[in-house]
PDB file of N, CA, C and O in Angstrom:
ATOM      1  N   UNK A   1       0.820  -1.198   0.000  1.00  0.00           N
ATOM      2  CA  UNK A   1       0.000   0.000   0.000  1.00  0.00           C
ATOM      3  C   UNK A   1       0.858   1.255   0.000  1.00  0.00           C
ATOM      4  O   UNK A   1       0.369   2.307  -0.411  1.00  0.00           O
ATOM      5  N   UNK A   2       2.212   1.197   0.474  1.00  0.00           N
ATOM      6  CA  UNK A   2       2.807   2.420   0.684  1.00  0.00           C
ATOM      7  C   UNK A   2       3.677   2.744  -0.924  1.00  0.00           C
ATOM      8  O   UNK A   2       4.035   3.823  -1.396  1.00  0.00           O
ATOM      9  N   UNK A   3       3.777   1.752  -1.314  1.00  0.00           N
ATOM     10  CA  UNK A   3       4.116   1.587  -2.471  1.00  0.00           C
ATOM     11  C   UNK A   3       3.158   2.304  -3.999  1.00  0.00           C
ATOM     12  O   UNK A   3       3.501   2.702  -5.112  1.00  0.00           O
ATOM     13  N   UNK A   4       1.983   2.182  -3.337  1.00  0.00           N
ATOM     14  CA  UNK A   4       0.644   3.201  -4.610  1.00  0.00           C
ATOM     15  C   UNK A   4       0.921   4.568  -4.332  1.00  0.00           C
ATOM     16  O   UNK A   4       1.225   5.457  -5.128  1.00  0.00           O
ATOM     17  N   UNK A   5       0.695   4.648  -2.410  1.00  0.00           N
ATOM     18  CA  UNK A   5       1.004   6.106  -1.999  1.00  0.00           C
ATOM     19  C   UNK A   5       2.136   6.671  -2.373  1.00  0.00           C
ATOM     20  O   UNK A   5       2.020   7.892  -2.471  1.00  0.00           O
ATOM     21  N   UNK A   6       3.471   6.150  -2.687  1.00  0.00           N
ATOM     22  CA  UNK A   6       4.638   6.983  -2.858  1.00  0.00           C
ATOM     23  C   UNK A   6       4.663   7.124  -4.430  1.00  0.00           C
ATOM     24  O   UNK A   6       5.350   8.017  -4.925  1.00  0.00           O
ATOM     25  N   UNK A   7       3.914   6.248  -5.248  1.00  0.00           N
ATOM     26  CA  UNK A   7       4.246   6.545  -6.440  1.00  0.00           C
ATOM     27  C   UNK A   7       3.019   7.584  -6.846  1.00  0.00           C
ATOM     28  O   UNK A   7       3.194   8.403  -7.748  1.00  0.00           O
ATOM     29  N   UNK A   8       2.096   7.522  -6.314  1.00  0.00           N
ATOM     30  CA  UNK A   8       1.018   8.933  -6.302  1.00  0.00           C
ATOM     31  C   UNK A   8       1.528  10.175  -6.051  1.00  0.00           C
ATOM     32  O   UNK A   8       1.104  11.150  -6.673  1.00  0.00           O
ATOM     33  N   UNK A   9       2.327  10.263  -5.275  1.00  0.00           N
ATOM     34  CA  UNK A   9       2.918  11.400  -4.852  1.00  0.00           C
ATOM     35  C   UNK A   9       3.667  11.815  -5.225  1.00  0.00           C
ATOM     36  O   UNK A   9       4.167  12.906  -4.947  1.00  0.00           O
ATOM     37  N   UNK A  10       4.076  10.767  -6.253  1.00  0.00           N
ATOM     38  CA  UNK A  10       5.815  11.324  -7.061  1.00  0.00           C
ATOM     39  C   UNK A  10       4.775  11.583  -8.159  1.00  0.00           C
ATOM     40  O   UNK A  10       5.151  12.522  -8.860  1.00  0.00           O
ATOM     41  N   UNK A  11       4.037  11.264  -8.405  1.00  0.00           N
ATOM     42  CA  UNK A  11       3.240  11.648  -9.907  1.00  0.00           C
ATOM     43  C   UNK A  11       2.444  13.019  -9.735  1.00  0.00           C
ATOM     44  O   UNK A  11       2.423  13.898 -10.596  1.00  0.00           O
ATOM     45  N   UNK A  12       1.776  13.081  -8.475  1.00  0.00           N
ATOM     46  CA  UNK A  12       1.347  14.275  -8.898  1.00  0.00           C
ATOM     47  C   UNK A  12       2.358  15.899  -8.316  1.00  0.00           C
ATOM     48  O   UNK A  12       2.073  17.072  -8.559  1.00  0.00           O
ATOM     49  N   UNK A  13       3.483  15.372  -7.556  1.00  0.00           N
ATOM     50  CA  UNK A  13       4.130  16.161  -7.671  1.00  0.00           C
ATOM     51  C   UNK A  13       4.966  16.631  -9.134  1.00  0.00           C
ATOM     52  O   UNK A  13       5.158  17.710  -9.695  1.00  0.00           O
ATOM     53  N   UNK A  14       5.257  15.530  -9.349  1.00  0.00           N
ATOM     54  CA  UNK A  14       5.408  15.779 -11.243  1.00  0.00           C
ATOM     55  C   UNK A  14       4.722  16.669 -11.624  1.00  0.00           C
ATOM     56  O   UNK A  14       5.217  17.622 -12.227  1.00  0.00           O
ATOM     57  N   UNK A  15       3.567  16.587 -11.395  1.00  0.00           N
ATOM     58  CA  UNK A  15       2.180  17.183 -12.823  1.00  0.00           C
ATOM     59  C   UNK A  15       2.363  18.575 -12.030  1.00  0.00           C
ATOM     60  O   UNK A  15       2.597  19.609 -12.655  1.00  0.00           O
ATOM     61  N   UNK A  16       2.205  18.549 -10.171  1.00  0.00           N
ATOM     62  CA  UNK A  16       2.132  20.122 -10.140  1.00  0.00           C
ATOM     63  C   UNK A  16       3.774  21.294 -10.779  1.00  0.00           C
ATOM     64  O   UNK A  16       3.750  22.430 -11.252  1.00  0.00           O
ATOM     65  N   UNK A  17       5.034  20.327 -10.489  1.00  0.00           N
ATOM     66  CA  UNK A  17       5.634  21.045 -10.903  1.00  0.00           C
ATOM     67  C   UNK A  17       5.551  21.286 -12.789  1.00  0.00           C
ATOM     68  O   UNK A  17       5.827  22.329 -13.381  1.00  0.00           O
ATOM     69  N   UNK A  18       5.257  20.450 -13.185  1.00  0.00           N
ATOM     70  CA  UNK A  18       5.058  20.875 -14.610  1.00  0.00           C
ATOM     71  C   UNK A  18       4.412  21.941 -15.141  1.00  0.00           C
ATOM     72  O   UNK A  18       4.673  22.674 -16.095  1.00  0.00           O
ATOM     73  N   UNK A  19       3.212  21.888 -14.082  1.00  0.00           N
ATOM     74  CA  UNK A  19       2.257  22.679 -14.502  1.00  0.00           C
ATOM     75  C   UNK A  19       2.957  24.377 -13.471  1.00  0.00           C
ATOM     76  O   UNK A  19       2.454  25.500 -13.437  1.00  0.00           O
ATOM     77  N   UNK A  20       3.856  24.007 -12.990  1.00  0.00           N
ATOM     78  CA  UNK A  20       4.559  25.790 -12.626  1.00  0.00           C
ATOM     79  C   UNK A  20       5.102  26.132 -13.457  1.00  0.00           C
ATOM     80  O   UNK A  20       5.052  27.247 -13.976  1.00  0.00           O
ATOM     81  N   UNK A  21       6.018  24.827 -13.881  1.00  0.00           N
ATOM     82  CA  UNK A  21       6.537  25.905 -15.217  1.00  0.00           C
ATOM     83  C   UNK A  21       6.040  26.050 -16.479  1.00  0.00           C
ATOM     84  O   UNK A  21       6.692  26.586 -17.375  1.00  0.00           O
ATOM     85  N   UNK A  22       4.910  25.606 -16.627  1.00  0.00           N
ATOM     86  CA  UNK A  22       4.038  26.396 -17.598  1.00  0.00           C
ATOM     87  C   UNK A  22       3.642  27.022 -17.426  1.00  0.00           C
ATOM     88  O   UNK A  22       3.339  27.601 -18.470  1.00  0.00           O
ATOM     89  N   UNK A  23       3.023  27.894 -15.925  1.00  0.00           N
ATOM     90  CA  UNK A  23       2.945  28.795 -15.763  1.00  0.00           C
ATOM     91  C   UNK A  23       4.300  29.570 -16.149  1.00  0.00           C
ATOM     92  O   UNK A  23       4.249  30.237 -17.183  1.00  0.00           O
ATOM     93  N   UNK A  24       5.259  29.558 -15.575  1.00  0.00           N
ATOM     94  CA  UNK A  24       6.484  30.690 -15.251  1.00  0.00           C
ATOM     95  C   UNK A  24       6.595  31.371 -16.886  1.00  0.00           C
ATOM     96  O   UNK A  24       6.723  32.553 -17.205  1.00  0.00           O
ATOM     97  N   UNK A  25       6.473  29.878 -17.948  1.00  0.00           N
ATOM     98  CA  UNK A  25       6.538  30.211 -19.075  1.00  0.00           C
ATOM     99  C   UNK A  25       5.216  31.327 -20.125  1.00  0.00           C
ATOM    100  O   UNK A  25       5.307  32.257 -20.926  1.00  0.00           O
ATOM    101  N   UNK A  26       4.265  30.646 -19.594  1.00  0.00           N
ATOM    102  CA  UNK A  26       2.957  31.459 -19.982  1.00  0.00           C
ATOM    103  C   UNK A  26       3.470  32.781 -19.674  1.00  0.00           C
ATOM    104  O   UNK A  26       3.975  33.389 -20.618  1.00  0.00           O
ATOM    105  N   UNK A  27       3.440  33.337 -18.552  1.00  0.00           N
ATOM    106  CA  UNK A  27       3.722  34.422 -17.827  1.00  0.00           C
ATOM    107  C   UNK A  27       4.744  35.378 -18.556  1.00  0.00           C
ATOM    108  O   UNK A  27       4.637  36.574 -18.827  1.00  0.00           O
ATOM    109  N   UNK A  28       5.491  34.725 -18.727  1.00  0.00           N
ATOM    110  CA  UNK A  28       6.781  35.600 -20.488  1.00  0.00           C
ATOM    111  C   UNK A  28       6.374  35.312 -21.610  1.00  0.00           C
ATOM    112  O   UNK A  28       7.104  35.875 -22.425  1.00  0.00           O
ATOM    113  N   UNK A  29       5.583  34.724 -22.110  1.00  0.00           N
ATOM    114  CA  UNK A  29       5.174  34.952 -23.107  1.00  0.00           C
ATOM    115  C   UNK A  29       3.567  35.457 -23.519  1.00  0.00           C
ATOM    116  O   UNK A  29       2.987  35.719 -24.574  1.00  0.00           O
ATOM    117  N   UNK A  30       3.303  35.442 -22.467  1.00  0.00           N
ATOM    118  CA  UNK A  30       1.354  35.829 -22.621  1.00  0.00           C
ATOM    119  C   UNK A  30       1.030  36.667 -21.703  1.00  0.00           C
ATOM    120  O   UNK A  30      -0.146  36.618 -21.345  1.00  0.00           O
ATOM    121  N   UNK A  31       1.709  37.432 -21.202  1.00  0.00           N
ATOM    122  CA  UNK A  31       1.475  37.785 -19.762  1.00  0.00           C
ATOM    123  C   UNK A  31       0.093  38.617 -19.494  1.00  0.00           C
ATOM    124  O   UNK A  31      -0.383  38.915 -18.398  1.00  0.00           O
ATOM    125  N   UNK A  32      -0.491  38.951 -20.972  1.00  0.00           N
ATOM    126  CA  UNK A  32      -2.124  39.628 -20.647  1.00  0.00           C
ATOM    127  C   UNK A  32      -2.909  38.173 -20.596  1.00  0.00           C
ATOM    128  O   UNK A  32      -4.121  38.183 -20.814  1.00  0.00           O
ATOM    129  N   UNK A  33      -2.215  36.875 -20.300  1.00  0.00           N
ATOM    130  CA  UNK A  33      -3.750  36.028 -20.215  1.00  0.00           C
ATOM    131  C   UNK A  33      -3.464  35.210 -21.379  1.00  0.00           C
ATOM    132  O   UNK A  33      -2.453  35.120 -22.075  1.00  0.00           O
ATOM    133  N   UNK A  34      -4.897  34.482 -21.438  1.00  0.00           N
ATOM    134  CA  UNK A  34      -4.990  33.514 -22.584  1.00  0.00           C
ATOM    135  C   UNK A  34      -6.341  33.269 -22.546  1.00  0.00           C
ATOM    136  O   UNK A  34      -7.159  34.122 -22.202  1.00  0.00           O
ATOM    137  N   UNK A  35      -6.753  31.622 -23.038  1.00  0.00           N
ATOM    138  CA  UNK A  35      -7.747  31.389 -23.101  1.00  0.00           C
ATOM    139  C   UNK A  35      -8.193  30.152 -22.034  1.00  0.00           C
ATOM    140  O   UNK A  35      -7.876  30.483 -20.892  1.00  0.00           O
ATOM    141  N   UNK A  36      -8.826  28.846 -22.080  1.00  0.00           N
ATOM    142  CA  UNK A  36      -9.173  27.906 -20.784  1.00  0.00           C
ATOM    143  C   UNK A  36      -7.655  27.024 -20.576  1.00  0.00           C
ATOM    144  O   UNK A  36      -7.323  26.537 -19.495  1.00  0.00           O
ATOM    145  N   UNK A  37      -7.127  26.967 -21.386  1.00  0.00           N
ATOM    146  CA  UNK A  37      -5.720  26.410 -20.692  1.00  0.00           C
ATOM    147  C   UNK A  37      -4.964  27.156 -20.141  1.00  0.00           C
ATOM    148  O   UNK A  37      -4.495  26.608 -19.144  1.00  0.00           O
ATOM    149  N   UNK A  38      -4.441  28.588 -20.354  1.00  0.00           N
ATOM    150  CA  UNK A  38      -4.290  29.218 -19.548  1.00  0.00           C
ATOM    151  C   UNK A  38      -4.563  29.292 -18.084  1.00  0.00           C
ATOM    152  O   UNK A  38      -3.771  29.282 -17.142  1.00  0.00           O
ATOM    153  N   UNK A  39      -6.107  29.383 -18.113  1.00  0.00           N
ATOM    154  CA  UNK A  39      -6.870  30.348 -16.573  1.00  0.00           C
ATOM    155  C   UNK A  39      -7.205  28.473 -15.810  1.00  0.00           C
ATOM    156  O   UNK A  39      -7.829  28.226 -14.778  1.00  0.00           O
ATOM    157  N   UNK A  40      -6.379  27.221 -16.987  1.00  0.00           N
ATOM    158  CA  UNK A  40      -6.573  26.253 -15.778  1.00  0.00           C
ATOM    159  C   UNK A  40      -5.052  26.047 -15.427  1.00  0.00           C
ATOM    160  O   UNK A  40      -4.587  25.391 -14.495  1.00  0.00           O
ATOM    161  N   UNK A  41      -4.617  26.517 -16.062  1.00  0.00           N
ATOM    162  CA  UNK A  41      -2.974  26.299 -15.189  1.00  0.00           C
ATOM    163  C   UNK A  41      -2.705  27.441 -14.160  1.00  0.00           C
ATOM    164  O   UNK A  41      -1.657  27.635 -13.544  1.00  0.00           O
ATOM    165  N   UNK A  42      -3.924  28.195 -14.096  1.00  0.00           N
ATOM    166  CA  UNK A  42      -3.367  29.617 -13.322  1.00  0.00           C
ATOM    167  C   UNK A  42      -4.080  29.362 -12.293  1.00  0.00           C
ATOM    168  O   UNK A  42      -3.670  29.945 -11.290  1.00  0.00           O
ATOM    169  N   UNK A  43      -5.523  28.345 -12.049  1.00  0.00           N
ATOM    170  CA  UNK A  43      -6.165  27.926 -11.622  1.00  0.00           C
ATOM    171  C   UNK A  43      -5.404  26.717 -10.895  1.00  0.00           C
ATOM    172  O   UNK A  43      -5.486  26.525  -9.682  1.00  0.00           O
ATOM    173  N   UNK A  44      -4.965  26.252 -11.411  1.00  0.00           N
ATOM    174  CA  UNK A  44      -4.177  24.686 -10.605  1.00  0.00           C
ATOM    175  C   UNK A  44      -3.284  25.411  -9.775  1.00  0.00           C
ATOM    176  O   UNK A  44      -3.414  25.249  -8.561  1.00  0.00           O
ATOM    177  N   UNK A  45      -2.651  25.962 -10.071  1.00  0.00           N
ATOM    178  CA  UNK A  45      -1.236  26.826  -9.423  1.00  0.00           C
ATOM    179  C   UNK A  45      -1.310  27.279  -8.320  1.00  0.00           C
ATOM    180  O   UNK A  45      -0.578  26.930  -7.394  1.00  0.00           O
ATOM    181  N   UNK A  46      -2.436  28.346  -8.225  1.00  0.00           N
ATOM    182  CA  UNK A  46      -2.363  29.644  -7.474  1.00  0.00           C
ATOM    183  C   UNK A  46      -2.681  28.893  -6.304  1.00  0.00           C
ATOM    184  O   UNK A  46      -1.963  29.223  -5.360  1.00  0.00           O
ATOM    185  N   UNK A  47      -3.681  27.810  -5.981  1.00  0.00           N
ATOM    186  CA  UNK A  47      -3.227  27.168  -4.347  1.00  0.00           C
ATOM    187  C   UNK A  47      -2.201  27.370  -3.949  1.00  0.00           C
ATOM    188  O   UNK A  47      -2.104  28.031  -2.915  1.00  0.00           O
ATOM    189  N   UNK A  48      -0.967  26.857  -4.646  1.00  0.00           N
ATOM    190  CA  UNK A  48      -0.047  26.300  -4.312  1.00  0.00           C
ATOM    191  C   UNK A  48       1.227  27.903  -3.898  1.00  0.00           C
ATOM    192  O   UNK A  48       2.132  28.035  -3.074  1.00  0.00           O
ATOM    193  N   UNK A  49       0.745  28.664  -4.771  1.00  0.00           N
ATOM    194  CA  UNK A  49       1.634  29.770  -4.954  1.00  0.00           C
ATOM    195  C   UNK A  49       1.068  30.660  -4.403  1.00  0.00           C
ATOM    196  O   UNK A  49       1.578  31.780  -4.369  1.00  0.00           O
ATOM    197  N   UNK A  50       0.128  30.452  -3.953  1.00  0.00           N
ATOM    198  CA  UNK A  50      -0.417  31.850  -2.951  1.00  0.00           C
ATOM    199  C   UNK A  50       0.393  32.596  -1.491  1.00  0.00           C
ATOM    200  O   UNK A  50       0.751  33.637  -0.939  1.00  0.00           O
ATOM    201  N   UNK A  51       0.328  31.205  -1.436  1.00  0.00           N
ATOM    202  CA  UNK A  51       0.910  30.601   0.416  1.00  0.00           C
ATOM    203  C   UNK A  51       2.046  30.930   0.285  1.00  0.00           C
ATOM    204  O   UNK A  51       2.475  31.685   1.158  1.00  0.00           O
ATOM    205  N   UNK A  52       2.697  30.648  -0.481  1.00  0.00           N
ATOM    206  CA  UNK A  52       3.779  30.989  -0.793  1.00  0.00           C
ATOM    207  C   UNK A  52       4.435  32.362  -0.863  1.00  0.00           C
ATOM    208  O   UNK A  52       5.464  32.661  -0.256  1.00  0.00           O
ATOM    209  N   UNK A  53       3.798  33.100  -1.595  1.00  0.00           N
ATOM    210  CA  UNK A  53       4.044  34.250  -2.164  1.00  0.00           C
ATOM    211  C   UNK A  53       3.589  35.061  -0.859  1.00  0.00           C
ATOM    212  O   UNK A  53       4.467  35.860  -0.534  1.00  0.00           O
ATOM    213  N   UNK A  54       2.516  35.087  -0.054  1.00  0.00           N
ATOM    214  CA  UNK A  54       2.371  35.736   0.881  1.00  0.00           C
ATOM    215  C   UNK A  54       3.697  35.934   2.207  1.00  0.00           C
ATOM    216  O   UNK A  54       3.951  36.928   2.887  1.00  0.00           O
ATOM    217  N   UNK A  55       4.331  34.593   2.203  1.00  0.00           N
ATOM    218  CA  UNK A  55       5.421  34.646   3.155  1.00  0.00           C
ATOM    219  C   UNK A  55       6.622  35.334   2.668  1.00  0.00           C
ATOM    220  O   UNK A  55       7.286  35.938   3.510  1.00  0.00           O
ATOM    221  N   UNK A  56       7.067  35.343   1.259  1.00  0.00           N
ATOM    222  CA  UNK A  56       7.959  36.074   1.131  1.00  0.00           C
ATOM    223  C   UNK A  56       7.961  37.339   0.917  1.00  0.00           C
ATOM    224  O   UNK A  56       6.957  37.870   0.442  1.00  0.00           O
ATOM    225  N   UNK A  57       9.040  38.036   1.213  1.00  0.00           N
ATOM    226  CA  UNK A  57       8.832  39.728   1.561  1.00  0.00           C
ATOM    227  C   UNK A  57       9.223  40.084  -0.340  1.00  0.00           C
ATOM    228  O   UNK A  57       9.989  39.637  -1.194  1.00  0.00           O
ATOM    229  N   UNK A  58       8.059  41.235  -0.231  1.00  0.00           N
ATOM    230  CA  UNK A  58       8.513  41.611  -1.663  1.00  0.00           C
ATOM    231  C   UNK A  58      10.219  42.098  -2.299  1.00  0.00           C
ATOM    232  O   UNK A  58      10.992  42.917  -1.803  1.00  0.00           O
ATOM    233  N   UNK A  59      10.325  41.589  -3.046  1.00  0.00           N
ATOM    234  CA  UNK A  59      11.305  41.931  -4.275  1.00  0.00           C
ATOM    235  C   UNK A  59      10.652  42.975  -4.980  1.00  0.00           C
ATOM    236  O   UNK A  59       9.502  43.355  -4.761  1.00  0.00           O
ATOM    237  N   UNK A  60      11.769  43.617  -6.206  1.00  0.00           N
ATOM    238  CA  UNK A  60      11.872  44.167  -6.692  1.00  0.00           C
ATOM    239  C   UNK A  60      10.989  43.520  -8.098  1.00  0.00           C
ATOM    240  O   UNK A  60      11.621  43.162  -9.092  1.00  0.00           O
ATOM    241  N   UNK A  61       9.895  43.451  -8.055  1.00  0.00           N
ATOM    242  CA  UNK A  61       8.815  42.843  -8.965  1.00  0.00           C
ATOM    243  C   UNK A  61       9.105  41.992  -9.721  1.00  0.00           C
ATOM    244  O   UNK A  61       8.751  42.088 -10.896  1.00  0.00           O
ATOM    245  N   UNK A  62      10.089  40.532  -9.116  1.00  0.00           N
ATOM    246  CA  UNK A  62      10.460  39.613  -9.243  1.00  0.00           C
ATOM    247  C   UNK A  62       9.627  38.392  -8.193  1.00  0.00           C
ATOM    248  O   UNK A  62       9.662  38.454  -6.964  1.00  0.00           O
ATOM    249  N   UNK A  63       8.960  37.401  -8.911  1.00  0.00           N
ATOM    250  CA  UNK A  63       7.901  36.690  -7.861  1.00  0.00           C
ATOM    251  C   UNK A  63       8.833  35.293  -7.995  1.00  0.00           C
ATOM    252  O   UNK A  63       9.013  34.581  -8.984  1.00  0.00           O
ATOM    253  N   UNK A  64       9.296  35.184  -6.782  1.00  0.00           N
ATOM    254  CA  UNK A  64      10.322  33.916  -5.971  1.00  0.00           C
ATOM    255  C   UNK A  64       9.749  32.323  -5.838  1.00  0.00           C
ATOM    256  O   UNK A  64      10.365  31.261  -5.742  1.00  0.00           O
ATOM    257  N   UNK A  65       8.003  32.687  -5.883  1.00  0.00           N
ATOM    258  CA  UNK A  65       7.132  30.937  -5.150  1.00  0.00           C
ATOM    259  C   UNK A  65       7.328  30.006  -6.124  1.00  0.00           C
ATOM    260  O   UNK A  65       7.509  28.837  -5.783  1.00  0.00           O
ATOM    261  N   UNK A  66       7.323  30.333  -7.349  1.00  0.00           N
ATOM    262  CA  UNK A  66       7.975  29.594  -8.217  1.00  0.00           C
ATOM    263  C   UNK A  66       8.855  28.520  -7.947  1.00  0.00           C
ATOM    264  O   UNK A  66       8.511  27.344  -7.828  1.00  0.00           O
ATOM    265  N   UNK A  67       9.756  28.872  -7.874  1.00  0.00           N
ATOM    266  CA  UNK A  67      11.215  28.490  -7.331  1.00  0.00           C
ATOM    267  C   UNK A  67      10.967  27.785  -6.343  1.00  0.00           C
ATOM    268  O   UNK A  67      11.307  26.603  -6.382  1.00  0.00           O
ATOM    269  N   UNK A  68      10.451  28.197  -5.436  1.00  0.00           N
ATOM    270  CA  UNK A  68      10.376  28.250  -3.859  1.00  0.00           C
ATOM    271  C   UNK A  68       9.303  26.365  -3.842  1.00  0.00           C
ATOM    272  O   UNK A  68       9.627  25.290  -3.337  1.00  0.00           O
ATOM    273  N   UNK A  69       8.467  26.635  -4.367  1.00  0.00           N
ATOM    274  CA  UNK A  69       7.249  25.524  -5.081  1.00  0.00           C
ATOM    275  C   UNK A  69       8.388  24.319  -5.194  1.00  0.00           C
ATOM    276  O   UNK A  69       8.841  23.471  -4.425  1.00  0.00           O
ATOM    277  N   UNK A  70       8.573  24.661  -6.400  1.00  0.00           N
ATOM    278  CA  UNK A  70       9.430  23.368  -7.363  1.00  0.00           C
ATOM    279  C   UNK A  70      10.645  22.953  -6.324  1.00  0.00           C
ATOM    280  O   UNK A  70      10.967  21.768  -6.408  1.00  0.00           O
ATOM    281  N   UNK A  71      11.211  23.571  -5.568  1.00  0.00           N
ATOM    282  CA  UNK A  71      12.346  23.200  -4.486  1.00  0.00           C
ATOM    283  C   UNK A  71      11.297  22.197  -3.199  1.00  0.00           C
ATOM    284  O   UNK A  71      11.661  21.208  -2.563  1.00  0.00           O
ATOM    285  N   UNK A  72      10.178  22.786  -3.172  1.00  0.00           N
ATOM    286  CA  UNK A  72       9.309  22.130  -1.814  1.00  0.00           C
ATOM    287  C   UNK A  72       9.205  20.689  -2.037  1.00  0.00           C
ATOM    288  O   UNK A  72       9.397  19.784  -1.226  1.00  0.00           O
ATOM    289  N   UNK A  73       8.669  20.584  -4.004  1.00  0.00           N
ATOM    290  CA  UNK A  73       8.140  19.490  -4.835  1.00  0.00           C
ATOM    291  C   UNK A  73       8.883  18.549  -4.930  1.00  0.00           C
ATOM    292  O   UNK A  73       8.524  17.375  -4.839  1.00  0.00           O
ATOM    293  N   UNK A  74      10.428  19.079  -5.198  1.00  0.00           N
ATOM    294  CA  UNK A  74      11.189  17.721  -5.522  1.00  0.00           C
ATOM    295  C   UNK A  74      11.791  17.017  -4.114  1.00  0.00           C
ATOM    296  O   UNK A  74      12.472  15.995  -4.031  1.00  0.00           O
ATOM    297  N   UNK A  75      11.205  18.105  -2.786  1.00  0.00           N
ATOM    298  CA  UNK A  75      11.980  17.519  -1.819  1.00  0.00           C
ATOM    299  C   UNK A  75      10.983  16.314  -1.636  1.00  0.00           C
ATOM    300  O   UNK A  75      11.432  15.169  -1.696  1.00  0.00           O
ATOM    301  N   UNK A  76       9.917  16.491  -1.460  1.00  0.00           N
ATOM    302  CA  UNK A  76       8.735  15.707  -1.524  1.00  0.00           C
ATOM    303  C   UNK A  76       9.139  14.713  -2.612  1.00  0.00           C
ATOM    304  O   UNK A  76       8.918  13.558  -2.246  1.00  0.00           O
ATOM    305  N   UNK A  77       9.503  14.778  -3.462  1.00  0.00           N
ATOM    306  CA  UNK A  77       9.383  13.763  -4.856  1.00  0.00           C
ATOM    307  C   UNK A  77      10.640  13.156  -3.838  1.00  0.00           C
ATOM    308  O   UNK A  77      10.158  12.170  -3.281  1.00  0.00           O
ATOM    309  N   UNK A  78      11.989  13.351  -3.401  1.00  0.00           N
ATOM    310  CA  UNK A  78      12.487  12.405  -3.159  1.00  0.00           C
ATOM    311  C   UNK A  78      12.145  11.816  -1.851  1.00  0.00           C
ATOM    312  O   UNK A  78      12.383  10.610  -1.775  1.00  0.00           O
ATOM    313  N   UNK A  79      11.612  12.410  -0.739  1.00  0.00           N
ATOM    314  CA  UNK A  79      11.095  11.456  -0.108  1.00  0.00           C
ATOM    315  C   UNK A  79       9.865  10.647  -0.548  1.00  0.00           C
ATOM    316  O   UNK A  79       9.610   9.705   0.202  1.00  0.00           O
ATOM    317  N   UNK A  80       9.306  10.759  -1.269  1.00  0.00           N
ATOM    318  CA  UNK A  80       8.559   9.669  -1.606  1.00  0.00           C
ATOM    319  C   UNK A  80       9.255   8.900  -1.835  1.00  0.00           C
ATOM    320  O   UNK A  80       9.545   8.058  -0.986  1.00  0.00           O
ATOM    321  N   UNK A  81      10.012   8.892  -3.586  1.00  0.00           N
ATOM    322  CA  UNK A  81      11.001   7.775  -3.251  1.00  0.00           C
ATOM    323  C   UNK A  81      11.934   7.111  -2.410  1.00  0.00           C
ATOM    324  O   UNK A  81      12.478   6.044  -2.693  1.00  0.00           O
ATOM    325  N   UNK A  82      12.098   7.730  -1.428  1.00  0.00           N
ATOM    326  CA  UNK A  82      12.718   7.098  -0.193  1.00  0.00           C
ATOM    327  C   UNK A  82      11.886   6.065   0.222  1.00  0.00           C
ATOM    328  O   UNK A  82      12.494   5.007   0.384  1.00  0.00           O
ATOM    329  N   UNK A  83      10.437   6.019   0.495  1.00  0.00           N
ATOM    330  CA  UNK A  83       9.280   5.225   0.952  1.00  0.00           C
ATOM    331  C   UNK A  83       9.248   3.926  -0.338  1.00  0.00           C
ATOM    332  O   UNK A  83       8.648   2.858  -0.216  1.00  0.00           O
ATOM    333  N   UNK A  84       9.870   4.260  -1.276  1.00  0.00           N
ATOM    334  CA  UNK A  84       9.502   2.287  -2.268  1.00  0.00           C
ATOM    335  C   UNK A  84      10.996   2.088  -1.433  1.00  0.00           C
ATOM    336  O   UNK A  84      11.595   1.013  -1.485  1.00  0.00           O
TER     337      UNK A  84
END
């Protein structure tokens, strides 16, 4: 059983970090928006990057949760794999 759980967790930590950096990327190249793939990757995200973004003290209109996300994700991705 711990074996479904750790590989669940490595998967959807996968998908959320994927889906940041399609955001990070959207964001330089579309940055007025888009259309429903857009506002669902901005939609999947912003849970995750809210929390985030609120704790760190502003920069110079440089947004850090990004980063900050994908560093949380893979620590998580390797402890999961620690658990098979």
């Amino acid at each position: 059983m711990s074996e479904v759980l750790a590989n669940f967790v490595f998967l959807l930590a996968t998908v959320l970090t994927l889906l940041i950096l399609a955001r990070v990327i959207i964001s330089w190249v579309m940055p007025g928006g888009g259309g429903g793939l857009v506002a669902f990757v901005y939609a999947a995200t912003e849970p995750i990057l809210a929390p985030i973004r609120s704790l760190l003290p502003a920069t110079a209109g440089i947004d850090f949760s990004p980063l900050i996300a994908i560093l949380i994700l893979q620590v998580i991705t390797r402890l999961a794999g620690q658990m098979l």
